[in-house]
N, C-alpha and C positions, 0 to 999 in steps of 0.2 A: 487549587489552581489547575485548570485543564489549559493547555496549549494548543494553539493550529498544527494539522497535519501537512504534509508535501504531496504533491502530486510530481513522480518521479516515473521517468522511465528506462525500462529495463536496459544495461548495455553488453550486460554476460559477465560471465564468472573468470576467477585469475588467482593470483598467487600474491602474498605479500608479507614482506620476512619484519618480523617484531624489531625491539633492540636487542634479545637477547639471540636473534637471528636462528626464532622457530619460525619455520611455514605458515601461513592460515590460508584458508580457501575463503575468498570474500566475494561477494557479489557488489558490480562496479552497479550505481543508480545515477542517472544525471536530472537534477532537478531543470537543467533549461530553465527559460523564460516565466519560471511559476510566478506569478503576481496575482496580489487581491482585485478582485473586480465589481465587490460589493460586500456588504455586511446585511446581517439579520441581528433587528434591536427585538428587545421585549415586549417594548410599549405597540411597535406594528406589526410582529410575526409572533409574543410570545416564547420567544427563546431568541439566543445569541448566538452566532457562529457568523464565521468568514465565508467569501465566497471564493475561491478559488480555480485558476483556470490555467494550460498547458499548452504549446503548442498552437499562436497565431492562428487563425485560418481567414479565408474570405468570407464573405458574407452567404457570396451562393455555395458555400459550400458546410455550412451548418443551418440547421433545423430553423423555420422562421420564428419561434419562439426565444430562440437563444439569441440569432441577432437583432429581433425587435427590444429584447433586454438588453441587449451592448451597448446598442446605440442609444436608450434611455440614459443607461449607466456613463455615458461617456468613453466606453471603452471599447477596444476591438475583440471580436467574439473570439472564442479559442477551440477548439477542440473536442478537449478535454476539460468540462466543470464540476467541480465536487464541492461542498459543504462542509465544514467543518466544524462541530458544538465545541464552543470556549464559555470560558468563563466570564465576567465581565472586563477581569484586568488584562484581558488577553486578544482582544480587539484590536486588530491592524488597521489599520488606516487603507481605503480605499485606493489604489494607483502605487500600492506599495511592491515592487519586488523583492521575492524574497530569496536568499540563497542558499549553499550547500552546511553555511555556518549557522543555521538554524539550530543543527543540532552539532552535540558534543561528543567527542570523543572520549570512548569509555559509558556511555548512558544505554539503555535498553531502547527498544523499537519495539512494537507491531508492525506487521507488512501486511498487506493485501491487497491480491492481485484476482486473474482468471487464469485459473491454473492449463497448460496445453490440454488440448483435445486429441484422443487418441478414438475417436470413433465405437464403432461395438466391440465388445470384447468377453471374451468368457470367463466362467466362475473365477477360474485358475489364477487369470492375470488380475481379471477385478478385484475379488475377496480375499486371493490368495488362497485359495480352495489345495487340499491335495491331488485330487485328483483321484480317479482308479491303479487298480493294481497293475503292473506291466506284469502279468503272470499270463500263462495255458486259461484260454476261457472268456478271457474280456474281447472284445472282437470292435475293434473300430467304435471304442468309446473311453477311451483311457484318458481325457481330459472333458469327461463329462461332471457335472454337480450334485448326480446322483437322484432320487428321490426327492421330490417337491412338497409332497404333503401327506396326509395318510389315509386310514382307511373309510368305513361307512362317516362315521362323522369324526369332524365336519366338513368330510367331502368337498374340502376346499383348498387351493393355495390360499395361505392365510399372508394379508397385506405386511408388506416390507419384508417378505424373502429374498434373501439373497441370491442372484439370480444374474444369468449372463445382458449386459445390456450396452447401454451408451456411458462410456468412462473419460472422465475429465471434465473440460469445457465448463467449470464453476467457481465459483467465489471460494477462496482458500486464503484465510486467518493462520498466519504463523506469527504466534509470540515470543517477546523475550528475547530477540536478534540484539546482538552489541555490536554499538557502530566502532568499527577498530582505527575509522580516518576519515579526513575531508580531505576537500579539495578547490580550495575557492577559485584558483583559477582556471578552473575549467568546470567549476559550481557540481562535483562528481560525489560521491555519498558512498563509503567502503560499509558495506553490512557482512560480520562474519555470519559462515553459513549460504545455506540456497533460501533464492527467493521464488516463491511460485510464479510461474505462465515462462512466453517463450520470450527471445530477445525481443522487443521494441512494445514488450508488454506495459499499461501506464501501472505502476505501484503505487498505492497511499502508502504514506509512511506516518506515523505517530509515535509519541512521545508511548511506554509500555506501562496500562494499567494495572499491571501486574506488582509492578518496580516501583521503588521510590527513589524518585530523581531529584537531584540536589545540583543546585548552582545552574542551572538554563536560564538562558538569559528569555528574558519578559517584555514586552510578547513576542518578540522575534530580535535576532542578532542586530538587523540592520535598525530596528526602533530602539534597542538598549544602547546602540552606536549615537544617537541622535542625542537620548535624553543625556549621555555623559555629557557630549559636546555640548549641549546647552548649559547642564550643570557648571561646567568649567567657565563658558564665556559668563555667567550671571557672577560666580567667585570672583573672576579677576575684576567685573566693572565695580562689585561690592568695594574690593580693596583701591 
């Protein structure tokens, strides 16, 4: 069983006391307005996954490819679009919103986001480099990286030395996050620990490949709400 992920964005980081009234540092996530806005079958793409999408926008203000697709799909463009591979039984239904009750309390996450951009930076901060000696002798180099390569051969810096450059600004995979709470009415997503990029960063969020999860409800909170209700009204007309 693989499940849809969230498209959630970042709201900042806080405090929130357990039952036994220990601390935890959790990062707040607000799923907003996430809804499906198309599916990929087998039979026409060859693989299965949801479409999902964040954040309304106008037409002139997304790419003409996404709102020439909206407008096919029946739906209004958003934003933010992402993909998500499921399994067969994990298919949402198209025009579906989905909420912060997706996932459970106590289950593992993956997060991934675009971690901040801190521009150029040297060894020290990027690699964590020591740096030179602060002794008699080093003269206006005491956070340099030292020697780059060696001698007659092979007379080269050899490719992926670490090296002063451009730090941050990339796709950052943090596993293993435990969701400590929800919050349906205001659709908010408690993930203990940091989550990478800055506040109003968009975060996927998924189910943790790592972890094995028990009891999530299939394919989403609001579709397992659906099939009980039906379940029920078929029982009572049976009886």
């Amino acid at each position: 069983m693989k499940r849809s992920g969230l498209i959630t964005t970042k709201i900042g980081m806080t405090r929130l006391y357990d039952d036994a009234g220990v601390a935890h540092a959790v990062t707040v996530l607000s799923v907003g307005d996430c809804a499906v806005i198309g599916n990929r079958t087998m039979e026409k793409n060859g693989y299965v996954a949801n479409i999902l999408g964040v954040c309304e926008a106008r037409a002139k203000h997304v790419a003409k490819p996404q709102a020439v697709a909206a407008e096919k799909a029946g739906v209004k463009p958003y934003r933010k679009v992402v993909e998500f591979r499921v399994s067969d039984d994990c298919v949402i239904p198209c025009g579906t919103q989905l909420s912060a009750s997706h996932f459970v309390v106590g289950q593992f996450v993956d997060v991934q986001a675009t971690s901040k951009g801190k521009g150029f930076q040297g060894a020290m901060k990027r690699h964590n480099f020591g740096g030179k000696e602060a002794s008699h002798g080093v003269l206006k180099a005491h956070r340099s990286l030292g020697s780059t390569g060696m001698r007659e051969w092979p007379g080269r810096v050899l490719k992926g030395k670490k090296m002063a450059g451009q730090m941050g600004n990339e796709t950052v995979t943090v596993q293993n996050l435990k969701i400590f709470g929800t919050d349906d009415a205001e659709n908010l997503v408690f993930v203990e620990g940091a989550v990478p990029g800055a506040n109003g960063t968009f975060v996927l969020v998924t189910d943790a490949v790592k972890k094995e999860q028990k009891e999530l409800p299939v394919p989403t909170a609001a579709k397992a709400v659906e099939t009980e209700a039906k379940a029920t009204t078929e029982n009572n007309v049976a009886e």
